[in-house]
C-alpha positions in Angstrom: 4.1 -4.3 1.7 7.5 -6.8 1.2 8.2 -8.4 4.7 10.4 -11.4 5.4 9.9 -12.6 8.8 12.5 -12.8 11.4 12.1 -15.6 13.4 12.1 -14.7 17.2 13.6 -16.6 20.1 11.3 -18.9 21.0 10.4 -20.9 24.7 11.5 -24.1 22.5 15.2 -23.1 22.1 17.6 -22.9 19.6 16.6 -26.1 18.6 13.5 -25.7 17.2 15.2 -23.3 14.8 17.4 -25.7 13.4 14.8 -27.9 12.7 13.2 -28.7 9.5 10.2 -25.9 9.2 6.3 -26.9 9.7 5.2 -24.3 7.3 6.7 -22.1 5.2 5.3 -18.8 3.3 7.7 -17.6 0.6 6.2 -14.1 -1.1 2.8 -15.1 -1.3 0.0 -13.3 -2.9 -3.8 -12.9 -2.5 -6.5 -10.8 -4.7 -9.8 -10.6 -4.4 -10.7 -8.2 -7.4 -8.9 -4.9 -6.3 -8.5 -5.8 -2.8 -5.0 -7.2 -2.2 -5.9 -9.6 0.9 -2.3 -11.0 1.4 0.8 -8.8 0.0 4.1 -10.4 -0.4 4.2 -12.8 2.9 6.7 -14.7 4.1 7.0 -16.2 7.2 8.1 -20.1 8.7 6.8 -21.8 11.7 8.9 -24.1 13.0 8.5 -27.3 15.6 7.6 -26.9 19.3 5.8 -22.9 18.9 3.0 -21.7 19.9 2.6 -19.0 17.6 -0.4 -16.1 18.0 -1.4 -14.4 15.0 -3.0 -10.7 15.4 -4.0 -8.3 12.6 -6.9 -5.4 12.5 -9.7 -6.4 10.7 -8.9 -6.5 6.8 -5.6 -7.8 7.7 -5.8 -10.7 6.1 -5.9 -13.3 8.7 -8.5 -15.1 7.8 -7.1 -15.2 4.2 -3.4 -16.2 5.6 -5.4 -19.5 7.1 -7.4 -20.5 4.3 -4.3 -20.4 2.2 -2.3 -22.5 5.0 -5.2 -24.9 5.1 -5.6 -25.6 1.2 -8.8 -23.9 1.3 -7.8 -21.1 -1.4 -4.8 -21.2 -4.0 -2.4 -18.3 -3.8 -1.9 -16.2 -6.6 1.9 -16.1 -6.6 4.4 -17.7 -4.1 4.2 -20.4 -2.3 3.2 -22.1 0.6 4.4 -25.6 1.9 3.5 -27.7 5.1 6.6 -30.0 6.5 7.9 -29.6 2.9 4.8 -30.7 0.8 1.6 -29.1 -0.6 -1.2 -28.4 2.0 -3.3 -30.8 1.1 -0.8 -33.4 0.8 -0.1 -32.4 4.4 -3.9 -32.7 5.8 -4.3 -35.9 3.6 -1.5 -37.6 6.0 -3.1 -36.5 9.0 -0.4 -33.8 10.0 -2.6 -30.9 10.6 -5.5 -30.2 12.2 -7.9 -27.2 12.4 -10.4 -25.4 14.3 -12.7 -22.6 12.5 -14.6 -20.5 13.9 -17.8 -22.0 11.8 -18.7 -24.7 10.2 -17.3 -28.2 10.5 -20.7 -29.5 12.6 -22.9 -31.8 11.8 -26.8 -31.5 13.1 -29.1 -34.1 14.7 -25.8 -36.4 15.4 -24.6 -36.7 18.9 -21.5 -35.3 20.1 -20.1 -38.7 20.5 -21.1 -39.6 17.0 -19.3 -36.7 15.4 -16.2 -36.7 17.3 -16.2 -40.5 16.7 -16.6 -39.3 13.1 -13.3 -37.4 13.1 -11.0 -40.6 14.8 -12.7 -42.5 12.2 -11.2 -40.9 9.3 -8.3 -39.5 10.5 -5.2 -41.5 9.6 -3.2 -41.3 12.9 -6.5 -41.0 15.2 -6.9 -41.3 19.3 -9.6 -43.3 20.7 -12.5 -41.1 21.1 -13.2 -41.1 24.7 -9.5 -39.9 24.8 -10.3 -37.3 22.7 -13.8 -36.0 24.5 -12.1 -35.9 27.8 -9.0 -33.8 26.6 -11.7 -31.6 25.1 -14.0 -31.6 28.6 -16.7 -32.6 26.5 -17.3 -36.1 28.2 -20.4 -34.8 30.1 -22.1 -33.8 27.1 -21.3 -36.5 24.8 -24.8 -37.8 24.2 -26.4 -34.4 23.4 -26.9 -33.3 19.8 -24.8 -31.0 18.3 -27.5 -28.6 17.1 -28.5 -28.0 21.1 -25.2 -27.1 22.3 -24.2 -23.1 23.3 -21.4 -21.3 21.7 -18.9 -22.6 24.3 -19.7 -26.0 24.0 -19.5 -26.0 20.2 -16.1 -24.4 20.5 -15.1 -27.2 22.3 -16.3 -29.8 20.2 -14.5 -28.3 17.1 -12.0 -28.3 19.2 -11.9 -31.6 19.9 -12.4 -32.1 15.7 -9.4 -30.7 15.7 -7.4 -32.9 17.9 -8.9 -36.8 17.0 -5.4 -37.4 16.0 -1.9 -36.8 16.2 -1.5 -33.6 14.2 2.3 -31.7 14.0 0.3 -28.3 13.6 -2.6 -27.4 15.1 -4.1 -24.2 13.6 -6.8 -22.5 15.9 -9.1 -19.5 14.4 -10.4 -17.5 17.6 -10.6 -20.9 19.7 -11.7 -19.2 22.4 -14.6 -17.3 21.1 -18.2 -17.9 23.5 -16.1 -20.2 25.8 -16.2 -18.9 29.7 -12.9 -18.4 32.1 -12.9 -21.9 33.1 -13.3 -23.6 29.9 -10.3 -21.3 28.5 -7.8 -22.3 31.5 -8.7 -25.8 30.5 -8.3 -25.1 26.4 -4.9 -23.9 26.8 -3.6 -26.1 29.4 -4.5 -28.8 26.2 -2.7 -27.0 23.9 0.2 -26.5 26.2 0.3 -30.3 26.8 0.3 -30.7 22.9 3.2 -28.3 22.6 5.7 -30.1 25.5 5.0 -32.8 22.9 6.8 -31.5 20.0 3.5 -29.6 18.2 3.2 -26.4 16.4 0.1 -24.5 17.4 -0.8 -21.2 15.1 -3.6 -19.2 16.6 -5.7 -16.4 15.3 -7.3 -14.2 18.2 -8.8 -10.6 19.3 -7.5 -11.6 23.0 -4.3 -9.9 23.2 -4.3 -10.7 26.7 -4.3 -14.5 25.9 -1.2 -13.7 23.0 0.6 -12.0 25.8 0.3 -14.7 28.0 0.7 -17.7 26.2 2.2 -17.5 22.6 6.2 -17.9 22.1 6.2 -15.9 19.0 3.7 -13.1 17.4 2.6 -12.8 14.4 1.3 -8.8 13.4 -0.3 -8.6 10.0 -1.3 -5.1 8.0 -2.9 -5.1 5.2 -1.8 -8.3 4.1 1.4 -8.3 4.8 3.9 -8.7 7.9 4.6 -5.8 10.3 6.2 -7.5 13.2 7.3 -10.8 14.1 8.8 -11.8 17.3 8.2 -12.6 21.1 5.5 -10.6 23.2 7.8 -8.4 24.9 9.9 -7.6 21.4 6.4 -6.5 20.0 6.1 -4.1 23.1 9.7 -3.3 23.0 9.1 -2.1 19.2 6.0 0.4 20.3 8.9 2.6 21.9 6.5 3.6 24.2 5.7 3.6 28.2 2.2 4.1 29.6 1.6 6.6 32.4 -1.3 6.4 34.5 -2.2 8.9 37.1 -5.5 10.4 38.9 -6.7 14.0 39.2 -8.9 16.4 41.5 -11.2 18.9 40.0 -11.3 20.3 35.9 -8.7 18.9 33.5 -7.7 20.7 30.7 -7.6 18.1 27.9 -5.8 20.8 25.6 -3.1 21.6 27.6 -2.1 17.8 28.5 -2.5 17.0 24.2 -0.1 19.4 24.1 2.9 17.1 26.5 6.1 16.9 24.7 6.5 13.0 23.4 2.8 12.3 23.9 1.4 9.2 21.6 -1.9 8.5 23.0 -3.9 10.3 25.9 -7.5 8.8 27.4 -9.2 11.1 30.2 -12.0 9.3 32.2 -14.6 10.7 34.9 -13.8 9.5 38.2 -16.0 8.9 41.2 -19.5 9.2 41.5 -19.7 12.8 41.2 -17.5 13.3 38.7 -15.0 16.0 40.3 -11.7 14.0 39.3 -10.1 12.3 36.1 -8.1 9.1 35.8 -5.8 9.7 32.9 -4.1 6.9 30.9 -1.2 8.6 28.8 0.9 6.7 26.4 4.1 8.2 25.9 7.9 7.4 23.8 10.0 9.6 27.0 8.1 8.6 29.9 10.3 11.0 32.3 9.9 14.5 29.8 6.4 13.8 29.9 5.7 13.3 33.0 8.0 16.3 34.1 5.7 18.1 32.1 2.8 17.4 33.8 4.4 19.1 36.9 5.3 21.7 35.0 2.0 22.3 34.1 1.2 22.9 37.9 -0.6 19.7 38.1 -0.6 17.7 41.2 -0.9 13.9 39.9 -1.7 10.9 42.6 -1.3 7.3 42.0 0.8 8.0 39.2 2.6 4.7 37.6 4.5 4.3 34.9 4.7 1.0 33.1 5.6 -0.7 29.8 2.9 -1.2 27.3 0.9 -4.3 27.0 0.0 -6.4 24.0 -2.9 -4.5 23.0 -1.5 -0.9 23.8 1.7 -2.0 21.7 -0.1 -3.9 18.9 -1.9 -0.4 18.5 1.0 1.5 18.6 2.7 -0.2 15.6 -0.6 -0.6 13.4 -1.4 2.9 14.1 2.0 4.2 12.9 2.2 2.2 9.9 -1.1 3.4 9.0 0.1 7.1 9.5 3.3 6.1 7.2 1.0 4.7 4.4 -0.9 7.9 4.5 2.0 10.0 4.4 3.6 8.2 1.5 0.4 8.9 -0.3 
């Protein structure tokens, strides 16, 4: 797949697109034996973004950040950070990062190896600055190897902010931590963004890409299917979601068989079962849902919406994966 991203509108402004870019891909390739991990990407980041990258499994994700982070070489193209190599970028301090494993020390205190972090990063805050931005002040004297999957999110988190990176890249940062700790996360990494910071993410929470990236990011095997705000994503689905309740039998054929229909979910209803809440995704929300009358149905509490994130970012992966197959 050959994709050369177009850079959406962003909450920065105009601005930030004039500026010089934080990272640039330009038609970079990935193998792994016959598996083609990355295919032919291109994409820039640029100042002042948050920046949510989504992607099925096997999208290559993972493989996109290890290449942005120096950890593997591309085979072909190439891949800068504020105009230099990767590492040349991470050496000066300009990027930090936050896997989803690895990166902890055992039998050290929390203290210790955040302290660690300042120590050796070239532009680095104090560290009690850094624990309280993380909320890990309260448990800066416990070890590292006794801390649950929240807390340990945190502290990489904080590993990831000891200094003053310009890009923050952030694999599932979220992952094990609870509602209050992830209200607290991303107020942080809002605060780092009103100061002029780039902040890439990686999640499975399309509800959190929805509500808090500028720009998204949708990789397919590899390479890149869509790039631009939440509501362009949705807007690209073509679809509307239709929602509505039913009394007694359904007859699943008969509603798979609505003109314009692109996904349809039927679920029991009440505790005995005599009724169906139906979620109907559809690209002509009013012929379908005329349908449904003609039908002789009788729908109640029947909404029609646009489609979120998740809804969408199936949509699109779904289709192309139907055009692949066709192509075949």
């Amino acid at each position: 797949m050959t994709a050369t991203a177009n850079v959406g509108t962003t909450k920065s402004g105009e601005a930030g697109d004039r500026a010089e870019p934080v990272a640039d891909f330009s038609r970079v390739n990935k193998s792994f034996g016959a598996v083609r991990a990355v295919a032919d990407l291109s994409l820039t980041l640029r100042p002042g973004e948050t920046v949510a990258l989504l992607g099925p499994n096997g999208a290559g994700k993972s493989t996109a950040l290890d290449l942005l982070l120096g950890l593997r070489n591309a085979d072909s193209g190439t891949v800068r950070i504020f105009g230099t190599t990767p590492a040349e970028a991470i050496a000066a301090g300009r990027v930090g990062a936050m896997l989803q494993s690895g990166g902890l020390m055992e039998e050290v205190t929390v203290r210790e190896q955040v302290g660690l972090a300042c120590d050796l990063h070239p532009r680095a805050y104090p560290v009690d600055q850094v624990l309280a931005a993380a909320g890990i002040t309260d448990i800066k004297d416990r070890k590292v190897n006794k801390l649950s999957g929240g807390q340990e999110q945190r502290v990489r988190f904080a590993l990831a902010t000891a200094g003053a990176n310009d890009l923050i890249v952030l694999d599932e940062p979220t992952t094990g931590m609870d509602v209050v700790a992830r209200q607290a996360f991303w107020a942080t990494m809002r605060a780092q963004v009103r100061q002029g910071r780039t902040v890439l993410f990686a999640t499975h929470y399309l509800e959190e890409a929805d509500a808090i990236a500028d720009r998204v990011l949708v990789l397919h095997r590899g390479g890149l299917l869509a790039d631009g705000t939440a509501a362009e994503i949705k807007a690209r689905a073509g679809a509307r979601r239709i929602s509505f309740d039913l009394e007694g039998s359904v007859d699943e054929a008969a509603l798979r068989g609505l003109p314009h229909l692109v996904g349809l979910t039927v679920s029991p209803r009440g505790a005995d079962g005599a009724g169906s809440s139906l979620r109907i995704s559809s690209d002509d929300a009013d012929a379908t849902v005329h349908a449904v009358y003609a039908l002789g149905l009788y729908p109640r509490n029947l909404e029609v919406s646009g489609l979120g994130l998740e809804q969408a970012f199936l949509a699109i992966t779904d289709a192309a994966t139907a055009e692949e197959a066709g192509n075949r």
